[in-house]
C-alpha positions as CSV (number, residue, x, y, z in Angstrom):
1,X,97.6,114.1,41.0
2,X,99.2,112.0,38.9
3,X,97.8,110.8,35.7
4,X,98.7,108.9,32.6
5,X,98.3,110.5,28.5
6,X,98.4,108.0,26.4
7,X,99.9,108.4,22.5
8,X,99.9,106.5,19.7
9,X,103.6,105.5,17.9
10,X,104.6,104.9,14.6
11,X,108.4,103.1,15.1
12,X,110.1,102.3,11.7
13,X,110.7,98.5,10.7
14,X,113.9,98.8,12.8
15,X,112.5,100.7,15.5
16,X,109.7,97.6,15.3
17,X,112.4,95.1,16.0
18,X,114.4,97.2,18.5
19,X,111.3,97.2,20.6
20,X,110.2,93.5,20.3
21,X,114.2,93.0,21.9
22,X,113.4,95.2,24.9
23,X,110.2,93.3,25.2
24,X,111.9,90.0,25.2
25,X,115.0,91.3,27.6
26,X,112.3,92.7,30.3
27,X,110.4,89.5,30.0
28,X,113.8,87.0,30.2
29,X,114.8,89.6,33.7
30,X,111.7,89.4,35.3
31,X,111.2,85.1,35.1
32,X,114.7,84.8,35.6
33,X,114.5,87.0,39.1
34,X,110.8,85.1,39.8
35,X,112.5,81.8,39.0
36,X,115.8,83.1,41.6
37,X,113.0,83.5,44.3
38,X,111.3,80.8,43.8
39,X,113.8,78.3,44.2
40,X,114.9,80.2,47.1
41,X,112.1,79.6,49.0
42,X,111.6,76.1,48.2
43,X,115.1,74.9,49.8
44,X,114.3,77.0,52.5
45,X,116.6,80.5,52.0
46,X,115.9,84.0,53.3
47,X,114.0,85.9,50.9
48,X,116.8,87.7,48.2
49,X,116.6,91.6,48.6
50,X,115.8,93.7,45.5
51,X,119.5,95.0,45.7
52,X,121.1,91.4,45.3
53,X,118.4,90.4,41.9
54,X,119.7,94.0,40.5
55,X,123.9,92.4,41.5
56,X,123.2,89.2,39.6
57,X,121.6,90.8,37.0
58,X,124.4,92.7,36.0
59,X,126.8,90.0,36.4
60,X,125.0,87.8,34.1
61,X,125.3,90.6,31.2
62,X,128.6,89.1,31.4
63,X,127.9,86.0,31.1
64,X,127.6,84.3,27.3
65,X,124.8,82.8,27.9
66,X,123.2,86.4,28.8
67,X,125.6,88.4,27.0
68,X,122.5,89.5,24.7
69,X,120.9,91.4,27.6
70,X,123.6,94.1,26.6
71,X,121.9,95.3,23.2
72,X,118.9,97.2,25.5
73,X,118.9,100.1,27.8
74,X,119.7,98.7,31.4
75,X,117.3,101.3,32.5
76,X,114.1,98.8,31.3
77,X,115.8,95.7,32.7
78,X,115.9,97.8,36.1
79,X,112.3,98.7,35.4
80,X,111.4,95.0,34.8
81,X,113.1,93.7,38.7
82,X,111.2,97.1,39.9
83,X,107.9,95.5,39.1
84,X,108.7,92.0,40.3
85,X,109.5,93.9,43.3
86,X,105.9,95.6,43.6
87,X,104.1,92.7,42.4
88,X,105.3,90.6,45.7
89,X,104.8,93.7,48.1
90,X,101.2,93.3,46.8
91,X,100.9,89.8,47.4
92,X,102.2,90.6,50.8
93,X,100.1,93.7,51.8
94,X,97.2,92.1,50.2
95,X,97.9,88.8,52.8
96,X,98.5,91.2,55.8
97,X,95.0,93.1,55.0
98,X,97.7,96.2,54.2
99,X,96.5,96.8,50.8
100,X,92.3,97.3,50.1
101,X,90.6,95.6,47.4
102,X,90.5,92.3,45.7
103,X,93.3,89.8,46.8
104,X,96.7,89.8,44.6
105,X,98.2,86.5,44.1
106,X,101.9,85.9,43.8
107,X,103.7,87.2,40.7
108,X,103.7,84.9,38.2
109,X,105.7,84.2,34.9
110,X,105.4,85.9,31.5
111,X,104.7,84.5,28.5
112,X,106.3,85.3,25.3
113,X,102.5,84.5,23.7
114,X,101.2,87.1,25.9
115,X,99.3,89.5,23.5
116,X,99.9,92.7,25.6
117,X,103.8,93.4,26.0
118,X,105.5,96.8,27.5
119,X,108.5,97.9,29.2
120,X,109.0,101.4,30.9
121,X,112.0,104.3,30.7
122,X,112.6,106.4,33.5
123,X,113.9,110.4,32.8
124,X,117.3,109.3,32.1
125,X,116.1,107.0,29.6
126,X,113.8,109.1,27.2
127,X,113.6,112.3,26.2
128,X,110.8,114.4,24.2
129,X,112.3,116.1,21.1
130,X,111.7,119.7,19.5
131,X,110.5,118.1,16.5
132,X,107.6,116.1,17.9
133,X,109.5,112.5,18.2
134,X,110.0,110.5,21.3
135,X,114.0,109.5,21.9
136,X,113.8,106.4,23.4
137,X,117.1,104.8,24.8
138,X,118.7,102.2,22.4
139,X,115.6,102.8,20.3
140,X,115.9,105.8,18.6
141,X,113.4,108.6,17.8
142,X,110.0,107.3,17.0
143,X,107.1,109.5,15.6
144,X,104.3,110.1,17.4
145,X,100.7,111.1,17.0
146,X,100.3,113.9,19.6
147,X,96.2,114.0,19.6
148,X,96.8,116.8,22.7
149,X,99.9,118.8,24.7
150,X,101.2,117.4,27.6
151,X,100.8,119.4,30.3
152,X,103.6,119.1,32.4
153,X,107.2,117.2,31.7
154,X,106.9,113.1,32.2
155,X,108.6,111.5,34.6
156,X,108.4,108.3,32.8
157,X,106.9,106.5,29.7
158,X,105.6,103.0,29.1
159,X,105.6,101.8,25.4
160,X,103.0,99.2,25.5
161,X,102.2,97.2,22.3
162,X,98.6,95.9,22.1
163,X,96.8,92.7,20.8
164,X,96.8,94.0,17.6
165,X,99.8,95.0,17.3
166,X,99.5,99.2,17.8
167,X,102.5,100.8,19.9
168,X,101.4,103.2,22.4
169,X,103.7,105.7,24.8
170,X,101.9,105.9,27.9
171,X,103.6,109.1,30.2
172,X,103.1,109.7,33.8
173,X,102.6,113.1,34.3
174,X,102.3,115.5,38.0
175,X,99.1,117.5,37.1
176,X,99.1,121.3,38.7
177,X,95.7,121.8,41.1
178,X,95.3,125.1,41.1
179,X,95.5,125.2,37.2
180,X,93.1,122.1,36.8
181,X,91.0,123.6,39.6
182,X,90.9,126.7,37.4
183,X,89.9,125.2,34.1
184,X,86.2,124.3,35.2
185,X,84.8,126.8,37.0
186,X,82.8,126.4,39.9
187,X,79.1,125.3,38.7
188,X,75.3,125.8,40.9
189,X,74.0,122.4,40.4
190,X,74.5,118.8,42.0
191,X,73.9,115.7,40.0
192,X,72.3,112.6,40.7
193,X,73.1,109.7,38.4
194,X,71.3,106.4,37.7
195,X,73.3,104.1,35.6
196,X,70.7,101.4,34.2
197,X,71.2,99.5,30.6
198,X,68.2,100.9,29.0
199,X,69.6,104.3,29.2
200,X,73.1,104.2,30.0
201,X,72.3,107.2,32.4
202,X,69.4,109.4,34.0
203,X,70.0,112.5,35.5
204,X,67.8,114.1,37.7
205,X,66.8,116.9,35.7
206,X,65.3,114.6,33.5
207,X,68.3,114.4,31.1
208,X,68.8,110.7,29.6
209,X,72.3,109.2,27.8
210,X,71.0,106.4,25.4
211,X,73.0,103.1,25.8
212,X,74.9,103.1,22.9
213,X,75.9,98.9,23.3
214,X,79.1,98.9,21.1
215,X,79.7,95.2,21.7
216,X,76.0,94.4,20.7
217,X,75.6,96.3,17.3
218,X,79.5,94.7,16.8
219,X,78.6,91.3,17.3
220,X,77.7,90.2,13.8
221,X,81.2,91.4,12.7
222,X,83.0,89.9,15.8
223,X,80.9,86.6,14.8
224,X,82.1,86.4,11.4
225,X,86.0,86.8,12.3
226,X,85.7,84.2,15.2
227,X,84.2,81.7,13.0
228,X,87.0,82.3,10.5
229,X,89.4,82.3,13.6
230,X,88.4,78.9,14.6
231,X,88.4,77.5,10.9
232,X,92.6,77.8,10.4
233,X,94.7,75.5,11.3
234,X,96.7,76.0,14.6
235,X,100.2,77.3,14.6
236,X,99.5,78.5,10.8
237,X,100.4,82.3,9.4
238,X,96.5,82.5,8.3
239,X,95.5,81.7,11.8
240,X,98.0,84.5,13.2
241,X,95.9,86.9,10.7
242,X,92.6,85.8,11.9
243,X,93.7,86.0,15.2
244,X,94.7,89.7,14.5
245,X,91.1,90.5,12.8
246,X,89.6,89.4,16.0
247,X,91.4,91.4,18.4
248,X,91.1,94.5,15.9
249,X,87.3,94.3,16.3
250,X,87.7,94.0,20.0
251,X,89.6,97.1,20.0
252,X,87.2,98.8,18.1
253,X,84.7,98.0,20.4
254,X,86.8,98.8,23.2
255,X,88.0,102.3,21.8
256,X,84.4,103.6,21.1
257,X,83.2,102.7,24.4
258,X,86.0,104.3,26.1
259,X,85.8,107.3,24.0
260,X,81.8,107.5,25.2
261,X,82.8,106.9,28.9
262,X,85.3,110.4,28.5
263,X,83.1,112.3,26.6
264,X,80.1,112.3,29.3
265,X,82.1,112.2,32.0
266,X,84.1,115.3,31.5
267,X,80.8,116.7,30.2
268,X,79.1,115.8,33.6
269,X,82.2,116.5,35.7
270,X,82.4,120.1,34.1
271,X,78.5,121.0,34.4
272,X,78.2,119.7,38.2
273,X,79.8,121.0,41.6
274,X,78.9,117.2,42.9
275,X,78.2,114.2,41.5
276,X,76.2,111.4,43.2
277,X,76.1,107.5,41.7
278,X,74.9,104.5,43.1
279,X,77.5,101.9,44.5
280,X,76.2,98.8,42.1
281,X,77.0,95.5,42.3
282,X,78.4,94.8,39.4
283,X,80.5,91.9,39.7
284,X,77.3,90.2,41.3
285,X,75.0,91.6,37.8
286,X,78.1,90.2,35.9
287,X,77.1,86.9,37.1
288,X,73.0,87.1,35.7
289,X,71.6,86.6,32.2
290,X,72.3,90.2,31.7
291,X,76.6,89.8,31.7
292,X,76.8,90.6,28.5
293,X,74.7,93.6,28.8
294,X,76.6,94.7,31.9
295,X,79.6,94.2,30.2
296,X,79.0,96.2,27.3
297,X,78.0,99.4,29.4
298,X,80.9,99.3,31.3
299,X,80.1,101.0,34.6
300,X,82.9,100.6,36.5
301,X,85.1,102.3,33.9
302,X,82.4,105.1,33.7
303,X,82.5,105.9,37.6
304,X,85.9,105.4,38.2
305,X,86.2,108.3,35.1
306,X,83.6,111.1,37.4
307,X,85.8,109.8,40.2
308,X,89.0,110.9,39.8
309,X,88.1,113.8,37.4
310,X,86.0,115.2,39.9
311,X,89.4,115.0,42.4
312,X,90.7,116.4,39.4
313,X,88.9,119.7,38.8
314,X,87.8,120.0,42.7
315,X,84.6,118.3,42.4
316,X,82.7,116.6,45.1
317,X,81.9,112.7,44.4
318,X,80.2,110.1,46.3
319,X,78.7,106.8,45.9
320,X,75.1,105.5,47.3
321,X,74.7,102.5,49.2
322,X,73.7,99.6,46.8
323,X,70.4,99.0,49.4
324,X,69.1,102.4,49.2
325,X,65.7,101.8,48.0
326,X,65.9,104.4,45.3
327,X,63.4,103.0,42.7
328,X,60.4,102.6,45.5
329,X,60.3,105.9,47.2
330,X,58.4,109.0,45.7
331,X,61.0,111.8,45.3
332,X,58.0,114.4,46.0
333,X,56.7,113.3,49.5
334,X,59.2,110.6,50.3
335,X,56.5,108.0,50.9
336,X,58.0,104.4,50.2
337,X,55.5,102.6,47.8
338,X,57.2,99.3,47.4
339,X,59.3,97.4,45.1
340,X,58.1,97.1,41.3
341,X,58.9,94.8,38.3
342,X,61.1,96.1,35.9
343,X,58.9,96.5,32.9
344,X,57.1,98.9,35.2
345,X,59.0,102.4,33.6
346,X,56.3,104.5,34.8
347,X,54.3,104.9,38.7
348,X,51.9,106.9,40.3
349,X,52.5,107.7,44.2
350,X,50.0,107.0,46.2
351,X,50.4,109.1,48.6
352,X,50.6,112.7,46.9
353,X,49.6,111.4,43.3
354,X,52.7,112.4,41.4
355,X,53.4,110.4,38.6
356,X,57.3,109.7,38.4
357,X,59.7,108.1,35.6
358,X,61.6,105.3,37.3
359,X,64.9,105.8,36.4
360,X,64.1,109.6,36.9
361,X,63.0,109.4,39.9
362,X,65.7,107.1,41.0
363,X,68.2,110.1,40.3
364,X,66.7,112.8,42.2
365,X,66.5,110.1,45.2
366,X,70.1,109.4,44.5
367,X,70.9,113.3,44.5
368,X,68.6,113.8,47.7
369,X,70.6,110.8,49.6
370,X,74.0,112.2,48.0
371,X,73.2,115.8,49.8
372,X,72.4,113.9,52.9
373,X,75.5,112.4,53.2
374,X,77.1,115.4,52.4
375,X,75.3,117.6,55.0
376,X,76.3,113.8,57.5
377,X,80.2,114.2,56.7
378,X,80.2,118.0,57.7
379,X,78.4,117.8,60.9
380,X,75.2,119.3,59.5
381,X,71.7,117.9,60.6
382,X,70.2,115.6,58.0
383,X,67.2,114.3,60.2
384,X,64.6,116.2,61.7
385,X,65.4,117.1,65.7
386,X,64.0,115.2,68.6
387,X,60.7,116.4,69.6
388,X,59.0,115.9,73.0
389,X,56.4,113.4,72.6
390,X,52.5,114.6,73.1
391,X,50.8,114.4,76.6
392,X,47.9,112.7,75.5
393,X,50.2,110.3,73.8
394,X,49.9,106.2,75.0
395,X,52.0,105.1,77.6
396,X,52.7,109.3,78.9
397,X,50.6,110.4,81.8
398,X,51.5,114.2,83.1
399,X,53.4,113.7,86.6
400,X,53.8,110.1,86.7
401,X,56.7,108.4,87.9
């Protein structure tokens, strides 16, 4: 499996402005090869292969007017047509019903403004030194904040800078499954999951993860600095420092949250042989008075964590359908008592008289529907075996024909 470890980087004032060319150089290659394209298919020309962009980019190194281009690694210009190329065989798998998901448009130009900038070195490009520093082609060797090993060599490395202005290395790295399957160890229970915003999570043994809503105990601070924000004059150096305040708050926000998502993820992931969530709706909920609310959990980002760690450490993971009534049955008897209003946190079955937590019992009916589906995918016999029907029974009369 491949996965990406991120790092934090520390370049020097040089280092600083050696980076912010490569930025600028990937950003000119790309709109320049977009632009080539472009104009191609307007006056009617075959589409340009990937081969003749990567000719004319290195005959206009020669020229003065892109002699510049010269001062950075050719490796990250190469890098820049590379994704070009993969953003248009999106746009064309995503028309042909190739690729799954949400539509990709066509590529479209960057921006110079753009608050997110990166470029990416292949093997031949970088190297990861004996001392702890990253050597970085036309760069040089940049400290950097190793919070854990890597656990295999990089193939490549993205150095990303942020809205605020923080470099990150971002390596690729080919995980080993026989040593990841070997750092858990196989656990006896299965997990059922409801994701809700009064508690982040219920389990179905009755565990409950308290919503921690980073952006709502934030907002008085994010408040403040977006009303200073919109008080300076535009274009101005004090608007350029307002502008970083408010992005450093949004990264605070965003950090904490995603440091919550790994922590009970891998906690869950590590504790669980299978893990069973609801498939929610969450770009529909995104779209109610409780966005903001939705937003701030973050539940997309929290499954897609137990998904592919459970890949990861030979887990089994698998999502609900969205319909399930989960709330209305009774997780004792299985008697289906109806849909309740939400301030209703607490029922009684009528059937067998057990008195159930909602989200509670939600979870084990998630878990019992997860097994199900399990026991479906194997071959195994989830519902209960034709029987012959009674002779007294209306409509059967013994010897008729």
């Amino acid at each position: 499996m491949k996965l990406r470890y991120s790092y934090r980087l520390y370049p020097t004032p040089g280092q600083h402005a050696a980076l912010a060319r490569a930025f600028g150089c990937a950003r000119v290659v790309f709109n320049d090869a977009l632009a080539t394209r472009e104009a191609a298919f307007k006056a009617g020309e075959p589409y340009i292969p990937d081969t003749a962009l990567s000719k004319r980019l290195t005959a206009s190194k020669k020229t003065p007017e892109r002699a510049w281009l010269t001062e950075v690694s050719s490796v990250v210009l190469q890098q820049a047509l590379a994704d070009l190329n993969k953003a248009y065989r999106n746009f064309y798998d995503s028309v042909s019903g190739k690729r799954r998901g949400p539509k990709a448009g066509p590529p479209q130009f960057r921006s110079r403004k753009d608050s997110r900038q990166s470029v990416r070195f292949v093997s031949s490009a970088f190297r990861v030194l004996g001392n702890g520093r990253l050597r970085l082609s036309k760069i040089g060797d940049v400290k950097v904040h190793w919070s854990r090993d890597l656990p295999a060599v990089p193939s490549s490395v993205t150095v990303v800078r942020d809205a605020v202005g923080r470099f990150f290395a971002s390596f690729v790295i080919e995980t080993d499954p026989e040593a990841d399957a070997a750092r858990f160890p196989q656990a006896d229970r299965e997990c059922g999951i409801d994701l809700g915003l009064r508690h982040f999570a219920v389990l179905d043994d009755g565990t409950k993860i308290a919503s921690p809503q980073f952006l709502r105990r934030a907002e008085k601070r994010l408040k403040r600095a977006q009303r200073d924000l919109s008080r300076k004059q535009k274009g101005s150096s004090r608007r350029k420092k307002a502008r970083v305040k408010v992005a450093r708050a949004h990264a605070r926000v965003t950090d904490a949250r995603r440091d919550f998502h790994h922590e009970h993820s891998t906690a869950i992931i590590r504790e669980s042989q299978a893990v069973y969530v609801e498939d929610l709706a969450v770009e529909g909920l995104a779209r109610t008075k409780m966005a903001k609310s939705v937003h701030d959990a973050g539940w997309s980002a929290f499954v897609g964590m137990l998904e592919y760690k459970a890949a990861r450490y030979g887990r089994r993971f698998a999502k609900i359908g969205r319909f399930e009534p989960t709330s209305q049955l009774c997780s004792a008897c299985g008697v289906r008592d109806g849909p309740k209003p939400l301030h209703v946190r607490e029922w009684q079955c009528k059937q067998c008289g057990t008195v159930h937590d909602r989200d509670v019992n939600a979870a084990r009916n998630i878990l019992a529907l997860g097994r199900r589906e399990s026991l479906n995918a194997r071959g195994g016999q989830v519902r209960p075996a034709a029987t012959p029907a009674p002779a007294r029974e209306t409509g059967s009369h013994r010897g008729a024909e």
